[in-house]
TORKOL-4160 file (C-alpha; in steps of 0.2 Angstrom, whole numbers, padded with zeros to 4 digits, m for minus):
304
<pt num="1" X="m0012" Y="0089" Z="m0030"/>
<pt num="2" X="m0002" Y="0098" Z="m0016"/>
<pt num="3" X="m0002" Y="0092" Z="0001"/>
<pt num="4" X="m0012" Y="0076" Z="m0005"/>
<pt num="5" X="m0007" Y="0059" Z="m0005"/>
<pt num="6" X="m0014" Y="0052" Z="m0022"/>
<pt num="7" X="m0002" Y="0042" Z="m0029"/>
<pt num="8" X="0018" Y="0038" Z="m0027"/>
<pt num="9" X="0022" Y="0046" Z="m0045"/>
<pt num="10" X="0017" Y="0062" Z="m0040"/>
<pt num="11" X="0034" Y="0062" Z="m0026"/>
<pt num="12" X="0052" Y="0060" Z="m0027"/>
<pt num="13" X="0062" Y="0047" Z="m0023"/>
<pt num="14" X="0067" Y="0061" Z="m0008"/>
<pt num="15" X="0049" Y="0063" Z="m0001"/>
<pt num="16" X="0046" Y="0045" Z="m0003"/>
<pt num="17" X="0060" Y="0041" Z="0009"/>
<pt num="18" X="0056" Y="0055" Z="0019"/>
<pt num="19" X="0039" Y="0048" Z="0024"/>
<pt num="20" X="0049" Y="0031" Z="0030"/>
<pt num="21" X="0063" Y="0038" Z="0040"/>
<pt num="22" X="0051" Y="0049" Z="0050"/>
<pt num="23" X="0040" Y="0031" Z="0053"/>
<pt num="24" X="0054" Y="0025" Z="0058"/>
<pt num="25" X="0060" Y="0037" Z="0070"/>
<pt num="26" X="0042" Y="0040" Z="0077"/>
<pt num="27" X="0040" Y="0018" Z="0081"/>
<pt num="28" X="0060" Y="0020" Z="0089"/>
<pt num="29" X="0052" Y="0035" Z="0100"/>
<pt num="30" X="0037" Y="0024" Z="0102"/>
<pt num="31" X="0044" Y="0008" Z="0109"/>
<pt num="32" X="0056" Y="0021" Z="0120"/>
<pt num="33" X="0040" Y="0026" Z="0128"/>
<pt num="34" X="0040" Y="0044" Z="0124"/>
<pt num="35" X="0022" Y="0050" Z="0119"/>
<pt num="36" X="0017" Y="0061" Z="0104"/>
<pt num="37" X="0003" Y="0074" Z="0104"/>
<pt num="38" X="0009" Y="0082" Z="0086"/>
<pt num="39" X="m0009" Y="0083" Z="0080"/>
<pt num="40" X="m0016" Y="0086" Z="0097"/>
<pt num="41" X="m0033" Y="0097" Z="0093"/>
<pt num="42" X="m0033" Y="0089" Z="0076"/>
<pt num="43" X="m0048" Y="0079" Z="0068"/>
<pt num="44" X="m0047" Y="0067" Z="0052"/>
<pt num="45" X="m0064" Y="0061" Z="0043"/>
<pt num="46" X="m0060" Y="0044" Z="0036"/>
<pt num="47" X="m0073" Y="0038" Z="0022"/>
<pt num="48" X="m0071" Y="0021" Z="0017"/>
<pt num="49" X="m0083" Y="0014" Z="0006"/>
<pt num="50" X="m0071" Y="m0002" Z="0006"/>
<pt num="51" X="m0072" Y="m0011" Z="0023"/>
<pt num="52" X="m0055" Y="m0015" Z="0030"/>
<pt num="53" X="m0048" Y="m0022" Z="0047"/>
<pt num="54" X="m0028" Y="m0014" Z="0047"/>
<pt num="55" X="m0031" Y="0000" Z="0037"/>
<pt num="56" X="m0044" Y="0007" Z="0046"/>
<pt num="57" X="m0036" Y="0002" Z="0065"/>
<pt num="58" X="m0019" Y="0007" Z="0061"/>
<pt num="59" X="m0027" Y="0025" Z="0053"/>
<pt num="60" X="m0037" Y="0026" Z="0070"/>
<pt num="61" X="m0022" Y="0020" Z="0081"/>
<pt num="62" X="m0009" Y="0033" Z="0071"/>
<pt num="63" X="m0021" Y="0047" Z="0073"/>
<pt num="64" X="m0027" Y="0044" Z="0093"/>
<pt num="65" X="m0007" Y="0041" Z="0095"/>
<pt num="66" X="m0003" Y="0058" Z="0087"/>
<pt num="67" X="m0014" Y="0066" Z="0100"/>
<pt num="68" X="m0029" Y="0068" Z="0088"/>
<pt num="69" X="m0047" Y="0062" Z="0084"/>
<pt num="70" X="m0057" Y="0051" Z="0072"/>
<pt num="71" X="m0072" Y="0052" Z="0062"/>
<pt num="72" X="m0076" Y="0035" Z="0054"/>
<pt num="73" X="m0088" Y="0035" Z="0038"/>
<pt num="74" X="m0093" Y="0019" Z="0028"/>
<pt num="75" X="m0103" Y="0021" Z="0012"/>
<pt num="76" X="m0121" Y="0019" Z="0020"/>
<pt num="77" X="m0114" Y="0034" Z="0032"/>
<pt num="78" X="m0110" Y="0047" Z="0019"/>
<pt num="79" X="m0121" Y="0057" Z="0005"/>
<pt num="80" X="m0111" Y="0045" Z="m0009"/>
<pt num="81" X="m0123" Y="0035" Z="m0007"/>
<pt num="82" X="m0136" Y="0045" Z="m0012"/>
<pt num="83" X="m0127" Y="0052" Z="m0025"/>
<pt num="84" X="m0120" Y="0069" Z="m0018"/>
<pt num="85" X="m0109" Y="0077" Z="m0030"/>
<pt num="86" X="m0092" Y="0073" Z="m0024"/>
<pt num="87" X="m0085" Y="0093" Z="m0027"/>
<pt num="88" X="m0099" Y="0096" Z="m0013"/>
<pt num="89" X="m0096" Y="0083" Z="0000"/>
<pt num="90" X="m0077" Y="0087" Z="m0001"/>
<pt num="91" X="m0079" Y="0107" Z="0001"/>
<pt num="92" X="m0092" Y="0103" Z="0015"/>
<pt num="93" X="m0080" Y="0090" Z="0025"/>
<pt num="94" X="m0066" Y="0102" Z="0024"/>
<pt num="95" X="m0074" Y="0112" Z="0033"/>
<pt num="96" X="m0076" Y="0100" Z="0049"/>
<pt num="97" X="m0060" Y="0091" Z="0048"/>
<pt num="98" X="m0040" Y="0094" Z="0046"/>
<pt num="99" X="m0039" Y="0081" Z="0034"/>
<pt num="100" X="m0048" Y="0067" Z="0024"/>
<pt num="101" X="m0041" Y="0048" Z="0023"/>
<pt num="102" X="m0052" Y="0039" Z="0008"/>
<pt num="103" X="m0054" Y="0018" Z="0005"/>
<pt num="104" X="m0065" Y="0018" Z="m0011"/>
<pt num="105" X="m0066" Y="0009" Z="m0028"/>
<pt num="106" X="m0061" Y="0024" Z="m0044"/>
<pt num="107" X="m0045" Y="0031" Z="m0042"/>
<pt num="108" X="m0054" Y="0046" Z="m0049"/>
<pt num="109" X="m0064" Y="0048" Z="m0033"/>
<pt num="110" X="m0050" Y="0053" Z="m0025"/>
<pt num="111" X="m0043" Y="0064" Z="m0035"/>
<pt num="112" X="m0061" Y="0075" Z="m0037"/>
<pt num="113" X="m0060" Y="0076" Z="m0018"/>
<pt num="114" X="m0042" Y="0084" Z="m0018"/>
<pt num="115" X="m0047" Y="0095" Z="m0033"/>
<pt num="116" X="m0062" Y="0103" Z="m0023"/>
<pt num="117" X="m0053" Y="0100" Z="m0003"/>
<pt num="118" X="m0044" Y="0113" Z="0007"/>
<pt num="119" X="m0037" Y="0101" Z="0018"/>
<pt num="120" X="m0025" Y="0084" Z="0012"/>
<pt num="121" X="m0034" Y="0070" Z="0007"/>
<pt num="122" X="m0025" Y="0054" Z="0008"/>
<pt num="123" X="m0027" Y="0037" Z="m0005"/>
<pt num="124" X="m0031" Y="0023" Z="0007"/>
<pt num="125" X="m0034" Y="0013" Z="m0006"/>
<pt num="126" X="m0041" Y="0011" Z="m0024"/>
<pt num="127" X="m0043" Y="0000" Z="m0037"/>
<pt num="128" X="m0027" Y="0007" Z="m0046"/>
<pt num="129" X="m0015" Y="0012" Z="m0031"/>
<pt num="130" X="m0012" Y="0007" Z="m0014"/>
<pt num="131" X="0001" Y="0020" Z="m0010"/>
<pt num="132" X="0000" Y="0018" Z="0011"/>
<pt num="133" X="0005" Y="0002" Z="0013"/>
<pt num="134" X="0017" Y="0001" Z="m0004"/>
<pt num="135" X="0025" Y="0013" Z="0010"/>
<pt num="136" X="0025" Y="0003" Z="0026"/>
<pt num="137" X="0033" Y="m0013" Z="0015"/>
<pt num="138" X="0047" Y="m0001" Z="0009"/>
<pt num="139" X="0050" Y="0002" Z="0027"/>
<pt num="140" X="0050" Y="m0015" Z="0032"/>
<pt num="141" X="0061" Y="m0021" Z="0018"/>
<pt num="142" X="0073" Y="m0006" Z="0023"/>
<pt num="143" X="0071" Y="m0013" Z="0042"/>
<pt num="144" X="0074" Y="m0032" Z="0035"/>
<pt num="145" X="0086" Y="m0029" Z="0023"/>
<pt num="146" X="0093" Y="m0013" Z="0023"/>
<pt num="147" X="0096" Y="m0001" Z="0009"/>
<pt num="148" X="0082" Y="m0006" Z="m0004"/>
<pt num="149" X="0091" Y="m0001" Z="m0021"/>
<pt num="150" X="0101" Y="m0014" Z="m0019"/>
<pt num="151" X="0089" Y="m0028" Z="m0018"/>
<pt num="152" X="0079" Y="m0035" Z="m0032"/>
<pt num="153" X="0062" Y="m0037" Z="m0025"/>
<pt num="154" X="0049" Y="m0050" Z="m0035"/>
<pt num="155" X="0031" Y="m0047" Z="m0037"/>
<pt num="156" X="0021" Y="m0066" Z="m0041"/>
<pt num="157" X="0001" Y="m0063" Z="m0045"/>
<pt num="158" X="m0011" Y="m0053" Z="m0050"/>
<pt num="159" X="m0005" Y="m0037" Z="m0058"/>
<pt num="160" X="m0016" Y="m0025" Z="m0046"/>
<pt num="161" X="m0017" Y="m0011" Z="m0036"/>
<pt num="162" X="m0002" Y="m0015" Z="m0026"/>
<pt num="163" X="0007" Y="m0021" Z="m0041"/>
<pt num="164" X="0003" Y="m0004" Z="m0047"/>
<pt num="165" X="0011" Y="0004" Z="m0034"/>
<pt num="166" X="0024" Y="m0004" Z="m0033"/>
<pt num="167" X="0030" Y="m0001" Z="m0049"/>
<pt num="168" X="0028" Y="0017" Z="m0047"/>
<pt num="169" X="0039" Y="0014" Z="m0031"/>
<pt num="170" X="0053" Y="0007" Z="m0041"/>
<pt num="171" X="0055" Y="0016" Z="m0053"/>
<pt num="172" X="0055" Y="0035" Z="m0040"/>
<pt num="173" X="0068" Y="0025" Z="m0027"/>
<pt num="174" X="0077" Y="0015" Z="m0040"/>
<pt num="175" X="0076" Y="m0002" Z="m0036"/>
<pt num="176" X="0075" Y="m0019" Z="m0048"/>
<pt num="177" X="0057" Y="m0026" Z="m0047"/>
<pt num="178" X="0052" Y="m0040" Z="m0057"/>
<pt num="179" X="0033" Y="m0046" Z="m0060"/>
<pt num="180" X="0027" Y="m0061" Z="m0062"/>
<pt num="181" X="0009" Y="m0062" Z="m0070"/>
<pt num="182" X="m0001" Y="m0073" Z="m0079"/>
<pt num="183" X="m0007" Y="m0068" Z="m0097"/>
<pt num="184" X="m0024" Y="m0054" Z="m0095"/>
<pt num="185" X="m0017" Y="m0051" Z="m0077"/>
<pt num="186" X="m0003" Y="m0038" Z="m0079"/>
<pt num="187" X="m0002" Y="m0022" Z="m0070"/>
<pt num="188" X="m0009" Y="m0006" Z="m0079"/>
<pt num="189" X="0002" Y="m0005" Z="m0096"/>
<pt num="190" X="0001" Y="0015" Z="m0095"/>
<pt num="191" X="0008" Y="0015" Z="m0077"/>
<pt num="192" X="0019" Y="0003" Z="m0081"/>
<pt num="193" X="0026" Y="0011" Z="m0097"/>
<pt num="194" X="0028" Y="0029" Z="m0087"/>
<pt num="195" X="0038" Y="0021" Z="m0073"/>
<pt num="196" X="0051" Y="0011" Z="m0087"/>
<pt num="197" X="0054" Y="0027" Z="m0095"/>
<pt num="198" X="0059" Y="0034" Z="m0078"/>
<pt num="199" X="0068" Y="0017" Z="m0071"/>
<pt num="200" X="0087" Y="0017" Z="m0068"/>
<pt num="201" X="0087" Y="0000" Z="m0063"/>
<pt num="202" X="0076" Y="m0016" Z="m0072"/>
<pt num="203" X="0057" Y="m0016" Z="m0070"/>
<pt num="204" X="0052" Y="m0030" Z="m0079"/>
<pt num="205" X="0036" Y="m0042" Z="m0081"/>
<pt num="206" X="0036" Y="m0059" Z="m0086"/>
<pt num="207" X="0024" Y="m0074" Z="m0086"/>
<pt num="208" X="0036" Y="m0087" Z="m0074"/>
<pt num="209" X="0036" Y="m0086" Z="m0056"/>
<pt num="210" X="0052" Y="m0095" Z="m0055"/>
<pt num="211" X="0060" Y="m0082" Z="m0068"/>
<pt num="212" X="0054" Y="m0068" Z="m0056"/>
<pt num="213" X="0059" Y="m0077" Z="m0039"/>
<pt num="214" X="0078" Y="m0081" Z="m0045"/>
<pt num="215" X="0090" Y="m0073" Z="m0035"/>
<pt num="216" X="0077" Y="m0062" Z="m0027"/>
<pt num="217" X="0079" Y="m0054" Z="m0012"/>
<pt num="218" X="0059" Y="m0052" Z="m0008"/>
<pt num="219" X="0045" Y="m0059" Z="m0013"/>
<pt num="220" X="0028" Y="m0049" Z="m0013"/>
<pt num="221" X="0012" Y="m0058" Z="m0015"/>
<pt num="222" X="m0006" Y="m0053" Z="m0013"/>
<pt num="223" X="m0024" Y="m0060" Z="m0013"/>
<pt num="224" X="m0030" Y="m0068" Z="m0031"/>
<pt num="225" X="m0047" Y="m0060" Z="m0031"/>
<pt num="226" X="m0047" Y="m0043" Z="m0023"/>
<pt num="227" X="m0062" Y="m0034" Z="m0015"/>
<pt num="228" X="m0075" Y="m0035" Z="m0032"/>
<pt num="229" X="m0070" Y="m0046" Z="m0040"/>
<pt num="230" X="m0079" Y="m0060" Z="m0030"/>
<pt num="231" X="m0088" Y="m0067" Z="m0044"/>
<pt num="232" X="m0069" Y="m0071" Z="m0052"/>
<pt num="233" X="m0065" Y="m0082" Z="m0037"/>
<pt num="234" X="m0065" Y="m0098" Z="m0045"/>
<pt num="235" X="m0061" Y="m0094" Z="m0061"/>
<pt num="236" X="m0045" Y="m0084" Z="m0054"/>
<pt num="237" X="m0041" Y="m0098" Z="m0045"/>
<pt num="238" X="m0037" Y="m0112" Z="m0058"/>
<pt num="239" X="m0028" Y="m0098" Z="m0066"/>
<pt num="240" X="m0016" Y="m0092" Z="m0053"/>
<pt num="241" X="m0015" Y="m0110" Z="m0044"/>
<pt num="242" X="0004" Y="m0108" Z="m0052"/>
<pt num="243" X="0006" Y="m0092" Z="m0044"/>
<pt num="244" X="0006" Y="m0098" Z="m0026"/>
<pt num="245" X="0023" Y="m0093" Z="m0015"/>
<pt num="246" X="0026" Y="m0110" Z="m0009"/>
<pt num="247" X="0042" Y="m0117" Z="m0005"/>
<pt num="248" X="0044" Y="m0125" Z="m0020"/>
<pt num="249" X="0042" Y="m0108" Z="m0028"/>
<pt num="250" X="0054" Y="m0100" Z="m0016"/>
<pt num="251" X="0067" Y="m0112" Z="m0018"/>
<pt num="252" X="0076" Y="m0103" Z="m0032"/>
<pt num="253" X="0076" Y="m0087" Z="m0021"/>
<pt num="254" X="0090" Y="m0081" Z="m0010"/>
<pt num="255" X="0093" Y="m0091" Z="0007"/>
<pt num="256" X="0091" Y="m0076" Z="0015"/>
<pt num="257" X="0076" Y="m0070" Z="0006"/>
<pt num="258" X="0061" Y="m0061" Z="0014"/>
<pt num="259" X="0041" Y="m0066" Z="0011"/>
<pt num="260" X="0029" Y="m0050" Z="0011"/>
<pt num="261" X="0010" Y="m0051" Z="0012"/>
<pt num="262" X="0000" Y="m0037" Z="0015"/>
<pt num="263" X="m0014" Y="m0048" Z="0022"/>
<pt num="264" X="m0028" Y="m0053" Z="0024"/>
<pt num="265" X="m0021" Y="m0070" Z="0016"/>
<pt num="266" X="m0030" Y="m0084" Z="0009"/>
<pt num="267" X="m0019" Y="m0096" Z="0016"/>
<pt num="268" X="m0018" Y="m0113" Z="0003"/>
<pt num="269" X="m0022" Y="m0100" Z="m0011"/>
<pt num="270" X="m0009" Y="m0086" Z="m0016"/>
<pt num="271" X="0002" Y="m0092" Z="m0001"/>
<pt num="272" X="0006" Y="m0109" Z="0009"/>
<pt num="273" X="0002" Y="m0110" Z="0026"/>
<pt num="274" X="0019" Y="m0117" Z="0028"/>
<pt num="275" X="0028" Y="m0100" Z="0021"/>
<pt num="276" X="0015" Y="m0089" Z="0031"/>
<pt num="277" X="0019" Y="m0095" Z="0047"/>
<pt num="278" X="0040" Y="m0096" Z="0042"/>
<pt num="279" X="0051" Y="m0088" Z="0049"/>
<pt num="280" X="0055" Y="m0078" Z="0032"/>
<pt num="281" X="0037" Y="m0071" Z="0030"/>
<pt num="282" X="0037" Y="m0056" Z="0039"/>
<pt num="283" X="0020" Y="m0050" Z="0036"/>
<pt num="284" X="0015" Y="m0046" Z="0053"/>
<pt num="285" X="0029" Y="m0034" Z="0056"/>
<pt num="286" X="0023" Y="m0028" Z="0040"/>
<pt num="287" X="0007" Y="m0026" Z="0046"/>
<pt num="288" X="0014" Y="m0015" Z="0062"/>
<pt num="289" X="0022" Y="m0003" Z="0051"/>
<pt num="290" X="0006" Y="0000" Z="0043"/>
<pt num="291" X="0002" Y="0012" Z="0061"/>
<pt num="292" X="0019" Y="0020" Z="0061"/>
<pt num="293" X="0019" Y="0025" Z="0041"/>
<pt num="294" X="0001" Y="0032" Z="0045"/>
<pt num="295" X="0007" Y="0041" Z="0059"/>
<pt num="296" X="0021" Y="0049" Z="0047"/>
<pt num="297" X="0010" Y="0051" Z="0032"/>
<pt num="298" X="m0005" Y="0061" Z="0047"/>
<pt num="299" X="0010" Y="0070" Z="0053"/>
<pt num="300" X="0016" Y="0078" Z="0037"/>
<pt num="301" X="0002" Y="0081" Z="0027"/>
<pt num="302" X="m0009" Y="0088" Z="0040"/>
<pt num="303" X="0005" Y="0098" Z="0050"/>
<pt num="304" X="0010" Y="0104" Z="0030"/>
């Protein structure tokens, strides 16, 4: 697994907070103006067989503000669809590119690529982990909020990719994450059990959202149904309609409290309108960071 970016669990908490501090340098250097070339001469392929709005503009927009260059591949683009053995498309694409970004279904995809690539490939998304932007949240909680192991940060939904990730998060930086899930819908018990054994502080799931939100100084949220799951919609729906981060929900939370959304949000489902457009959500800050946790993520692996 060197010099990929897989999953959280395979860094410590030291590499973890590495990849923030450099973002945030690099978004201070940005808004000063100065102009960074690190990865002039470079090229990234990115193959996403999941479509996606910010994850593939801020990949884009890190690696052209870097100095490098972009090739983009959907699913009708590459050989996966035909059914080319993964081992051969990675060896091939490493040997046209400096580095591989992947959006696709298995998290086992991924990690065939990195098995057979000779240059980084980077998770931007599978079904189990989410480990790009778990990253840009941290930072913005850190920017927000300050030093994250103090804070008790709530999850309220389904327990999926990003719940996933987040739990690895807590348990490498240390932090107190509680989850709130409805019965059928909790994260993956084997990641969950890994990260407990290694938490210093709580890591807990429980059924009520209002038990999660108490005191907390975050509240995370995500879409109900998630890309493929489309035939769940309706069925998801009546079952997380007392998930949704409203204000009645965030009434027990801290006055001071952050709202996080990774967006795209269904707005009236998993959040309020109201609370989206509050002036505690602070998802589209969250969204910027997205490009400067790319840039630091492009910088390290591919420089490496």
């Amino acid at each position: 697994m060197a010099n990929n970016l897989l999953s959280l669990a395979d860094f410590t908490r030291e590499q973890l907070t590495g990849y923030i501090d450099r973002a945030l340098t690099l978004k201070k250097e940005s808004r000063e103006g100065q102009r960074h070339q690190q990865l002039s001469g470079r090229i990234i392929g990115m193959i996403f067989e999941k479509p996606s709005t910010r994850t593939r503009v801020s990949f884009e927009a890190a690696m052209y503000s870097l100095g490098g260059q972009v090739i983009y591949l959907s699913s009708k683009d590459t050989q996966l669809a035909r059914n080319e053995p993964l081992k051969d498309m990675a060896r091939v694409m490493a040997r046209y590119v400096d580095g591989v970004v992947v959006r696709t279904f298995g998290q086992e995809i991924v990690e065939e690529l990195a098995r057979y690539s000779t240059v980084p490939v980077i998770n931007a998304l599978t079904d189990l982990f989410h480990p790009c932007q778990i990253l840009s949240d941290i930072m913005t909680v850190i920017e927000k909020k300050g030093a994250i192991e103090k804070l008790k940060i709530a999850w309220v939904g389904d327990g999926n990719n990003m719940a996933n990730t987040w739990i690895q998060a807590a348990a490498e930086i240390g932090f107190e994450l509680i989850l709130a899930c409805p019965s059928g819908y909790e994260p993956d018990p084997e990641i969950l059990a890994a990260a407990q054994a290694k938490a210093t502080r709580p890591l807990t799931v429980v059924r009520d959202p209002l038990e999660a939100v108490k005191e907390a100084d975050v509240v995370n949220c995500d879409v109900w149904a998630s890309m493929g799951q489309e035939d769940e919609q309706q069925e998801r729906m009546k079952i997380f309609q007392p998930y949704q981060v409203n204000s009645e929900l965030l009434a027990g939370a801290k006055a001071e409290m952050i709202v996080l959304h990774c967006l795209p949000a269904h707005r009236g489902e998993e959040i309020s309108d109201e609370v989206l457009e509050g002036s505690r959500c602070v998802a589209f800050d969250q969204a910027e960071n997205k490009l400067h946790i790319h840039k630091a993520i492009l910088e390290k692996h591919i420089l490496a």
